[in-house]
C-alpha positions as CSV (number, residue, x, y, z in Angstrom):
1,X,0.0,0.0,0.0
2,X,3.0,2.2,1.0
3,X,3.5,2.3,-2.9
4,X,0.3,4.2,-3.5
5,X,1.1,7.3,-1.2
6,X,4.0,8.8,-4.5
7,X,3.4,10.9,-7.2
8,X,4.7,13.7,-8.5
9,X,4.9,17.2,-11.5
10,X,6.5,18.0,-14.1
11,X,8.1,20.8,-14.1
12,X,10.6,22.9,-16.0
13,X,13.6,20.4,-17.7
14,X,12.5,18.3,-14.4
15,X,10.2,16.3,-12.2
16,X,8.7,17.2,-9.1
17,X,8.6,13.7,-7.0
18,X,6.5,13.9,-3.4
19,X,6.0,11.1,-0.9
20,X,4.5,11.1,2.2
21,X,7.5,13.0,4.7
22,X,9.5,14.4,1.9
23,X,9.2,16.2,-1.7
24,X,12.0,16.9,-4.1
25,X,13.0,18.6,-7.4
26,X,15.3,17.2,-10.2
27,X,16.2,19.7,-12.9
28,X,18.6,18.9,-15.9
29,X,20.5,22.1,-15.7
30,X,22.1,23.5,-19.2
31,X,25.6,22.1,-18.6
32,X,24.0,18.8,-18.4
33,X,24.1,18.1,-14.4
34,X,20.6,17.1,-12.4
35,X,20.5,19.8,-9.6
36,X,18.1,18.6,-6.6
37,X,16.6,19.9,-4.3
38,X,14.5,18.0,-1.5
39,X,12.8,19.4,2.1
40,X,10.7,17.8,4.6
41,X,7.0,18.1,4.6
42,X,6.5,19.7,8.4
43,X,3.1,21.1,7.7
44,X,0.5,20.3,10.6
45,X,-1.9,19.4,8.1
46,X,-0.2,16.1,7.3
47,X,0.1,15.3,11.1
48,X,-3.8,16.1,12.0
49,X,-6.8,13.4,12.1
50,X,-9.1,15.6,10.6
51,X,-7.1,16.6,7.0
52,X,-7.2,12.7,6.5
53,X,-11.1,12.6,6.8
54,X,-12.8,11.2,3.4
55,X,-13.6,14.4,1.5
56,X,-11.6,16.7,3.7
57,X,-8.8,15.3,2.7
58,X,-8.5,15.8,-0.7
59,X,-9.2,19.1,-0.5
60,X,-5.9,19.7,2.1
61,X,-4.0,17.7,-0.6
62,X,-4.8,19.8,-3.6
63,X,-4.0,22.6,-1.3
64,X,-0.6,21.5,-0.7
65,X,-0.2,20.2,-4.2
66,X,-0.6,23.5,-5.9
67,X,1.4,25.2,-3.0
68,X,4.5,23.0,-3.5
69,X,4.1,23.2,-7.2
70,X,4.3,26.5,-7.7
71,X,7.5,26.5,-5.5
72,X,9.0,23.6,-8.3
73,X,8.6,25.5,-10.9
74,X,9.6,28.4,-9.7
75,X,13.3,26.0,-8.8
76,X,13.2,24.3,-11.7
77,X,12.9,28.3,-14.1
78,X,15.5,29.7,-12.3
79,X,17.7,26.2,-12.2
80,X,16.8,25.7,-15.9
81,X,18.0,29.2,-16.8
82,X,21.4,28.8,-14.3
83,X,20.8,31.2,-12.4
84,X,22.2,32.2,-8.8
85,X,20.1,29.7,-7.3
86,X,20.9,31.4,-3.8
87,X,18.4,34.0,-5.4
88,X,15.2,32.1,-5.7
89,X,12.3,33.3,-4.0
90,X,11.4,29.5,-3.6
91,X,8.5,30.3,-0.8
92,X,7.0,33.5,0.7
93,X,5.2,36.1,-1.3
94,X,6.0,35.5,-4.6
95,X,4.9,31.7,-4.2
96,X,1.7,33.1,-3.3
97,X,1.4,35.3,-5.3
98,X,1.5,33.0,-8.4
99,X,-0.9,30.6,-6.7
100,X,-3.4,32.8,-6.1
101,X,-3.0,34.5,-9.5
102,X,-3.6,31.0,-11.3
103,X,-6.3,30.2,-8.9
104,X,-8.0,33.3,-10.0
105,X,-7.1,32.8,-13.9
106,X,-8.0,29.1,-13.8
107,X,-11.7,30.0,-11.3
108,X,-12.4,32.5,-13.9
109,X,-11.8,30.9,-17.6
110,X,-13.2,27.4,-16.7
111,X,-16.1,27.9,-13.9
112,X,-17.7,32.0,-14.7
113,X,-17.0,32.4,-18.3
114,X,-18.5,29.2,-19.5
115,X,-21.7,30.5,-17.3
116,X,-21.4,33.5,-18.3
117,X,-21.4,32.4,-21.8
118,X,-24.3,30.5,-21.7
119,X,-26.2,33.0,-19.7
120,X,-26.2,35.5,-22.6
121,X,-28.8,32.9,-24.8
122,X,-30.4,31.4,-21.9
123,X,-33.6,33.3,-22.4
124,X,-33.5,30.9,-25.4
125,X,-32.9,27.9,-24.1
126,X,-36.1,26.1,-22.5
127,X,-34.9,23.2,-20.4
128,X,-32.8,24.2,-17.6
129,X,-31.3,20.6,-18.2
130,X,-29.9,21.6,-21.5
131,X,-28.5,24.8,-20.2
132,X,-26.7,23.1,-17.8
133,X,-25.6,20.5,-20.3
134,X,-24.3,23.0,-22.5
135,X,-22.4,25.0,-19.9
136,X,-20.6,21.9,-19.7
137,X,-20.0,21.3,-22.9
138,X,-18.7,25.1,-22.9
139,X,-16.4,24.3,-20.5
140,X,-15.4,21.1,-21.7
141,X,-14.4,22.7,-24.9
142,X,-12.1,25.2,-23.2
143,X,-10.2,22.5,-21.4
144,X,-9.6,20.8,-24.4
145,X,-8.9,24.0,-26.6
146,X,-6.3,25.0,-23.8
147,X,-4.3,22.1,-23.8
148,X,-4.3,21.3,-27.6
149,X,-3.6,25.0,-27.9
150,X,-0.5,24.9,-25.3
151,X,0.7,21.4,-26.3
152,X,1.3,23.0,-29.6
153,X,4.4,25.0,-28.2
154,X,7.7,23.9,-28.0
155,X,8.7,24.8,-24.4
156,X,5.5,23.3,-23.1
157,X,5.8,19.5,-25.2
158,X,9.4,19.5,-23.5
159,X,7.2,19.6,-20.2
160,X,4.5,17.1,-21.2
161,X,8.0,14.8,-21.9
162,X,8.7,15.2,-18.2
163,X,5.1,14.5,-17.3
164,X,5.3,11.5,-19.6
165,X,8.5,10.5,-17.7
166,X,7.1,11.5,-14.5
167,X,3.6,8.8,-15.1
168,X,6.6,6.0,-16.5
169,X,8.6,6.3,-13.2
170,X,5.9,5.9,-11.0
171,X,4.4,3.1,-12.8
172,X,7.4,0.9,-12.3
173,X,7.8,1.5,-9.2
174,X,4.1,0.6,-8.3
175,X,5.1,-3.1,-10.7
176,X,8.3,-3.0,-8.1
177,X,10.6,-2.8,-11.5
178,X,13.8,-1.8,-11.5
179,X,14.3,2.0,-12.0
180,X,16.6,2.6,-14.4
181,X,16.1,4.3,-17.5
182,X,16.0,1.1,-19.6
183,X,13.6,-0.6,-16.8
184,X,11.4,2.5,-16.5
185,X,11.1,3.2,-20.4
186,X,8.6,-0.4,-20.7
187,X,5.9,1.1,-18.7
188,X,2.6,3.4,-19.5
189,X,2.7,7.1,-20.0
190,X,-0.8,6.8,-18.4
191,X,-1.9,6.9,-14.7
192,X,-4.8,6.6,-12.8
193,X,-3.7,9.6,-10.7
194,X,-2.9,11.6,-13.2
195,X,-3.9,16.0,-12.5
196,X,-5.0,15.8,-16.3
197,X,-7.3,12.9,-15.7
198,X,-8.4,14.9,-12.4
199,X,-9.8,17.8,-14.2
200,X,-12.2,15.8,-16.8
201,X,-13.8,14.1,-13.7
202,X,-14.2,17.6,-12.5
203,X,-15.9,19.3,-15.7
204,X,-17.9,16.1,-15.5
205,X,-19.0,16.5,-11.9
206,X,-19.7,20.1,-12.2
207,X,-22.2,19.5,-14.9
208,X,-24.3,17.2,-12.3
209,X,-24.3,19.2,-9.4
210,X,-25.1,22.1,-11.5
211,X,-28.2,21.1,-12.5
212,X,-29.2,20.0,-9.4
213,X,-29.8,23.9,-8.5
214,X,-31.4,24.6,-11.7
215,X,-31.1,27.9,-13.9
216,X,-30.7,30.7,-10.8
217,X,-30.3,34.2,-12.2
218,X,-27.0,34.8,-14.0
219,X,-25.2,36.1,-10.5
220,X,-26.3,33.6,-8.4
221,X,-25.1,31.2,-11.1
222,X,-22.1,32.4,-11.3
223,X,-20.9,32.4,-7.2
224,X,-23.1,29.0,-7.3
225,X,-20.2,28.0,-9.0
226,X,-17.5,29.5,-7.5
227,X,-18.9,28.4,-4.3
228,X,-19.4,24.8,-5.4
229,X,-15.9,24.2,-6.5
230,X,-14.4,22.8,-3.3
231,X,-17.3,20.5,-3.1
232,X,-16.9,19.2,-6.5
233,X,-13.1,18.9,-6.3
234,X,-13.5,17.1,-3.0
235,X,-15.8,14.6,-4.5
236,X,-13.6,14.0,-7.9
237,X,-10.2,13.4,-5.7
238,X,-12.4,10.3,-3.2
239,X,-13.2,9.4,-7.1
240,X,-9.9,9.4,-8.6
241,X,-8.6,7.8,-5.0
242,X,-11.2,5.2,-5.3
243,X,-10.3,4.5,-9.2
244,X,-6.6,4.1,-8.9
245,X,-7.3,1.7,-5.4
246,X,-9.1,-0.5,-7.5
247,X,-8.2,0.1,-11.1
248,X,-7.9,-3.7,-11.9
249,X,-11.7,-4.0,-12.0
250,X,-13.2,-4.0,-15.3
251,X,-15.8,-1.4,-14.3
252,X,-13.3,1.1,-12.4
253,X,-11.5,0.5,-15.7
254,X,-14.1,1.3,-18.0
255,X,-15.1,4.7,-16.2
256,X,-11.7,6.2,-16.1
257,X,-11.2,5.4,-19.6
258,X,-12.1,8.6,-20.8
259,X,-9.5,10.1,-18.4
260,X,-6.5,8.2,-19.2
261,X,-7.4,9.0,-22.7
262,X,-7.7,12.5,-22.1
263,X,-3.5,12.3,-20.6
264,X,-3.0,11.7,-24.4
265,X,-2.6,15.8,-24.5
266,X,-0.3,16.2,-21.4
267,X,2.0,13.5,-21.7
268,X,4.9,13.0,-24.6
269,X,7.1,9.7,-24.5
270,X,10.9,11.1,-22.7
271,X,14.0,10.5,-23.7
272,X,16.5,8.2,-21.5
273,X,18.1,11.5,-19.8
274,X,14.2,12.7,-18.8
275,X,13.8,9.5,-17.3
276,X,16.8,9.2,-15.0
277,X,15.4,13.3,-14.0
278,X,12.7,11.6,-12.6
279,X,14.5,8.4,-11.0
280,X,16.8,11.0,-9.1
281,X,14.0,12.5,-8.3
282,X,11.9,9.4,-6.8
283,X,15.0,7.8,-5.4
284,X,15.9,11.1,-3.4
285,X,12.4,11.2,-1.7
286,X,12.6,7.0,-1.1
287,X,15.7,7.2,0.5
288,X,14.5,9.6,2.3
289,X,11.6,7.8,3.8
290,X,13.4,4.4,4.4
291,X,12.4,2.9,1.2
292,X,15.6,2.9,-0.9
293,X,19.2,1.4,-0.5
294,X,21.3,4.4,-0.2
295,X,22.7,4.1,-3.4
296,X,26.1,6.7,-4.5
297,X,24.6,9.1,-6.7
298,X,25.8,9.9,-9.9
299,X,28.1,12.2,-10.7
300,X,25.9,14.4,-12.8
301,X,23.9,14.9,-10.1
302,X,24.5,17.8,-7.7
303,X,22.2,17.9,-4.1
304,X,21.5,21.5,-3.1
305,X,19.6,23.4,-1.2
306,X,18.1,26.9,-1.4
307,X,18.3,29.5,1.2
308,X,14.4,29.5,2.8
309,X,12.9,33.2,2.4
310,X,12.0,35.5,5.7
């Protein structure tokens, strides 16, 4: 079961690997070395009863999630472009910042515009069942424009690579394979898990509990949905939990089909050199947890750490 509790991000030439105690960063600098980077998780959050309630606790994760995200890519950018790394801002303001920037950005392009969208015909739409189904499709469309749209550039397929190589490296270690590039390269770009997969299950969701309040005047619609988006996301994490627990049942299989599809867009197969990224990055936060022999790393590969911000 212990195996279940890792996953990871890409991030910028790197992987974002996070395990129960421990998270850490691999980035393929541009003279060729992996710089790491790995901290403890000290947050009270993974210490109290209540953040591991069903429903509760996918809502602290996705918290955390984004939070240490947004400090990997802000490493891996400034590790990427070798830069003094003694100057990242790697928590504190900036970190937050960013979050609740893309919170806002990502709030307002996928929940009120398709609403607000749709509320512009309403008054010529007569089932509130079909408004609510075509809000959906609305905002089905823009998650699927986005990522087609930002798969296209160059930069960003380099990323889906890591991804790929992120989903490989974590699905041999689930099969208890070897990981080594070679080992690692056999498995499935695919994973029940997956963020990508996490957001279709959302637009999904949202459509049902959506029309369960009707068609409410276009501002109450709008906060309705703002309002509602914990809820929902809450519900599709205990659903993408529940999945991946039991994802060698034919049924669990059958309904996250359309997900692991959907990682088509976010994932590109890695090279070798992405692959041992993400194996430094995995082995780092095993070791750290007792789960890994302690194994000489490799001489491209140079441990740091970063000043923590006041």
């Amino acid at each position: 079961m212990a195996r279940l509790n890792y996953g990871g991000q890409a991030v910028i030439e790197g992987v974002m690997m996070r395990g129960r105690q421990v998270f850490a960063v691999a980035v393929r600098a541009p003279d060729g070395q992996i710089v790491l980077y790995s901290e403890p998780l000290t947050s009270p959050l993974y210490r109290a009863r209540w953040a591991q309630w069903p429903f509760l606790r996918g809502l602290t994760l996705l918290g955390d999630t984004l939070g240490l995200g947004v400090r990997a890519l802000l490493y891996s950018a400034n590790v990427a472009v070798a830069d003094d790394q003694a100057s990242v801002s790697f928590q504190g303001p900036v970190v937050w910042g960013t979050l609740l920037f893309s919170l806002s950005a990502g709030i307002g392009i996928f929940f009120v515009l398709p609403a607000f969208l749709v509320g512009l015909i309403d008054q010529q739409i007569a089932s509130d069942l079909v408004t609510n189904l075509l809000e959906g499709g609305v905002r089905f469309a823009i998650l699927m424009g986005y990522l087609v749209a930002v798969g296209r550039l160059p930069d960003v397929r380099r990323v889906f690579q890591y991804h790929g190589a992120e989903h490989k490296t974590i699905n041999a270690y689930e099969a208890g394979a070897e990981l080594s590039p070679a080992s690692v390269q056999r498995f499935s770009l695919m994973h029940p898990r997956c963020g990508t997969g996490f957001l279709l299950v959302v637009v999904v969701l949202s459509i049902l509990f959506f029309a369960a309040l009707g068609r409410p005047p276009l501002l109450e619609r709008i906060l309705s949905r703002v309002a509602l988006i914990p809820v929902i996301a809450a519900v599709a994490y205990e659903f993408i939990r529940f999945g991946a627990a039991h994802y060698s049942n034919r049924l669990v299989r059958w309904l996250l089909a359309p997900s692991m599809a959907l990682q088509r867009l976010t994932t590109r197969p890695p090279d070798d050199a992405m692959l041992e990224v993400a194996i430094v990055a995995l082995r780092k936060v095993l070791l750290a947890e007792g789960l890994a022999p302690d194994l000489r790393p490799s001489r491209s590969t140079v441990d740091t750490a970063v000043p923590q911000a006041t």
